[in-house]
N, C-alpha and C positions, 0 to 999 in steps of 0.2 A: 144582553147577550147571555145566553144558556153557558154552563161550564160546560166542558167536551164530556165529562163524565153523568151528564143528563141525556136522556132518550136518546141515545145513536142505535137507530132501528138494526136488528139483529136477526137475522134467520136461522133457526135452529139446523144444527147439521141434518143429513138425509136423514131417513126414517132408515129405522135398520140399523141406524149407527150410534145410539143412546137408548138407556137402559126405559123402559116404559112403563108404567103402573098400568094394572090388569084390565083395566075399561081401552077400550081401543082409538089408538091414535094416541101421541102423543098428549101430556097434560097440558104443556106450557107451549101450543103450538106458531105464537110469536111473540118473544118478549123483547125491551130493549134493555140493553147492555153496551154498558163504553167498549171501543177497541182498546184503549186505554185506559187503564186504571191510576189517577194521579195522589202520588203521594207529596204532602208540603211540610219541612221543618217544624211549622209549628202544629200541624193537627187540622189547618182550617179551609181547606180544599174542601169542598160534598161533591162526591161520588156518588150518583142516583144511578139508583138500578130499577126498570120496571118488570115482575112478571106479570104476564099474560095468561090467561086461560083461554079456555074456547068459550067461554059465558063473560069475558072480561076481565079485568084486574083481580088476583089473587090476592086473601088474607092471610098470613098468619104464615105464607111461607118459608123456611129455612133459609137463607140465603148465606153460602157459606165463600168467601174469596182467598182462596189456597197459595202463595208463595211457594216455588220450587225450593227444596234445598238451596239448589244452585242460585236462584234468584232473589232469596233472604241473605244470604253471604255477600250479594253484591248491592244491594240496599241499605243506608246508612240510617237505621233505627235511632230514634229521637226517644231520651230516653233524661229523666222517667216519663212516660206517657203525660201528654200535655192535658190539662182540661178540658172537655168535650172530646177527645180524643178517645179513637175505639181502640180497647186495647185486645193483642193478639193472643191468641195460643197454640198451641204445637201441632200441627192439623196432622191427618192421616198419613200425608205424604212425605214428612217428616218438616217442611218447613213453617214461617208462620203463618195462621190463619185469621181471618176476621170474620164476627156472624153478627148475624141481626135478622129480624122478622119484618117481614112487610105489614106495612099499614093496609086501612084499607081500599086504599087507590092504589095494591100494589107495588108500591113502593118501600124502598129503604135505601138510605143514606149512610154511606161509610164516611169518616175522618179518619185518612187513615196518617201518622205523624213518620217522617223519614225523607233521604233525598237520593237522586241519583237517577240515572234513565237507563234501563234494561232494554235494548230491543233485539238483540242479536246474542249474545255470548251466551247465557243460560238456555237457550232455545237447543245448544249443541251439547250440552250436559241432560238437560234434562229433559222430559218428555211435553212440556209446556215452563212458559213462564211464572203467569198465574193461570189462577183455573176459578171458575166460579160456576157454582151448582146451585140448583136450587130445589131444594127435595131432593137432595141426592144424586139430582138430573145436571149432567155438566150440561151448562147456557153459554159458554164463550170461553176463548182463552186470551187475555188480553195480553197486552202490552203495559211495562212501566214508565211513566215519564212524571218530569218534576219541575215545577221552574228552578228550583234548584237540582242542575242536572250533572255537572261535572265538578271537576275538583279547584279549587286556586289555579291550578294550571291550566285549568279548562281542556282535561283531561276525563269520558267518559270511567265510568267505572267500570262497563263492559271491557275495557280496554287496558286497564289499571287490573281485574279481574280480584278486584274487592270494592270494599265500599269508599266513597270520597269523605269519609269521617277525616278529619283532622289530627293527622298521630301526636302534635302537640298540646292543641286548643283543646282535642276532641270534643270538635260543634263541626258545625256544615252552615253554610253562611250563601241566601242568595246577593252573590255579588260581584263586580265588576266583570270576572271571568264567566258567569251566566247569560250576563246581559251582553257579552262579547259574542258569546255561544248562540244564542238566542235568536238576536238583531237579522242576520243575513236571511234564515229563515222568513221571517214577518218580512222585511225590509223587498225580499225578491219575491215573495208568494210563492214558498217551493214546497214538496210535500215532505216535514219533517214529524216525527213520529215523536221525538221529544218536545218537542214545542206544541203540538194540538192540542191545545185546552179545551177550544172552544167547540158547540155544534152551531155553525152557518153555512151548512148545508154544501160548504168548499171541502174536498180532499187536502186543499192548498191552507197553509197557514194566514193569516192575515189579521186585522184589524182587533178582531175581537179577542185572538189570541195576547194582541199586546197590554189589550185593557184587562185580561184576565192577569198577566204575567206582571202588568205594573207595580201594584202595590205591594208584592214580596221583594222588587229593585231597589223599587224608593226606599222600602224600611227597613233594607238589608235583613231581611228577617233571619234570624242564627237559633240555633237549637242547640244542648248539650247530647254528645251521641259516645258509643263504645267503637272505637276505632279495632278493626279485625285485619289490619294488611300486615305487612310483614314484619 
């Protein structure tokens, strides 16, 4: 089963509504991009992103994934960046960013390391959650989600309005109150926006979400992070 952040086909906003390099028609006139962007404690989620051209898969493109202010503040940065893990920097919009170039299928792979699920609070601060462009061209605004999504108390951090870093431990641990968070989702097949790892082609959460979700349960996976709440 594919991770949710592999090919979830994507259709560029209207024409008219993104910035267009001088040859006519859009460049990237359909690329695929997650609705979600998932981040994992330790680094090892891949997040695929396809560009498109009108001749087929693009080389060498820019691909940049932009964190709002708002939505870096409420993401629990795993810290120091793990191995194989992309590490960020201060992108244009002032929160963190992560870039890579496409192969030549197209493609590029983010690891990105951190916990916590954004889908609502930062949307009302800021002008997007994340933002991913490529060539400069915004491609999608996604959504954050994590198997590690809430706190000990199974408490979003949208909701908490920082991160679920640990103000003692300061780690983030997928554990019992994830898998509490998690379950009813998979369990009813409902459409949860923290919980969609997977592409099977369902709006609805299910099966393949639990086998993606498993082995950060089993192995309680825990990260060391900078605790930013009160």
């Amino acid at each position: 089963m594919k991770a949710r952040c592999t090919l979830i086909p994507l259709l560029l906003l209207a024409a008219g509504t993104l910035p267009l390099h001088a040859a006519a028609g859009p460049p990237f006139p359909v690329s695929d991009i997650p609705p979600m962007v998932t981040v994992a404690p330790d680094g090892s989620f891949g997040c695929r992103m396809l560009i498109m051209g009108s001749q087929g898969p693009v080389l060498g493109a820019l691909v940049e994934v932009e964190f709002s202010p708002a939505a870096t503040g409420l993401v629990a940065w795993t810290v120091p960046v793990p191995p194989g893990a992309d590490v960020p920097v201060t992108g244009p919009g002032g929160g963190l960013m992560f870039t890579g170039t496409t192969d030549i299928n197209g493609e590029v792979v983010f690891h990105i390391a951190g916990a916590g699920c954004v889908a609502e609070k930062a949307g009302d601060v800021d002008p997007y959650i994340v933002q991913v462009r490529a060539d400069n061209i915004v491609m999608a605004e996604p959504y954050i989600n994590s198997p590690d999504a809430v706190d000990a108390d199974g408490v979003l951090p949208e909701v908490l309005g920082f991160s679920i870093c640990d103000p003692a431990a300061q780690t983030t641990e997928v554990g019992l109150s994830d898998a509490l968070f998690h379950t009813p989702g998979i369990k009813n097949g409902l459409q949860e926006i923290c919980t969609d790892f997977t592409d099977d082609g369902q709006p609805a959460v299910g099966l393949g979400d639990a086998t993606a979700l498993t082995p950060y349960v089993r192995g309680g996976t825990t990260a060391s992070c900078v605790y930013n709440g009160p």
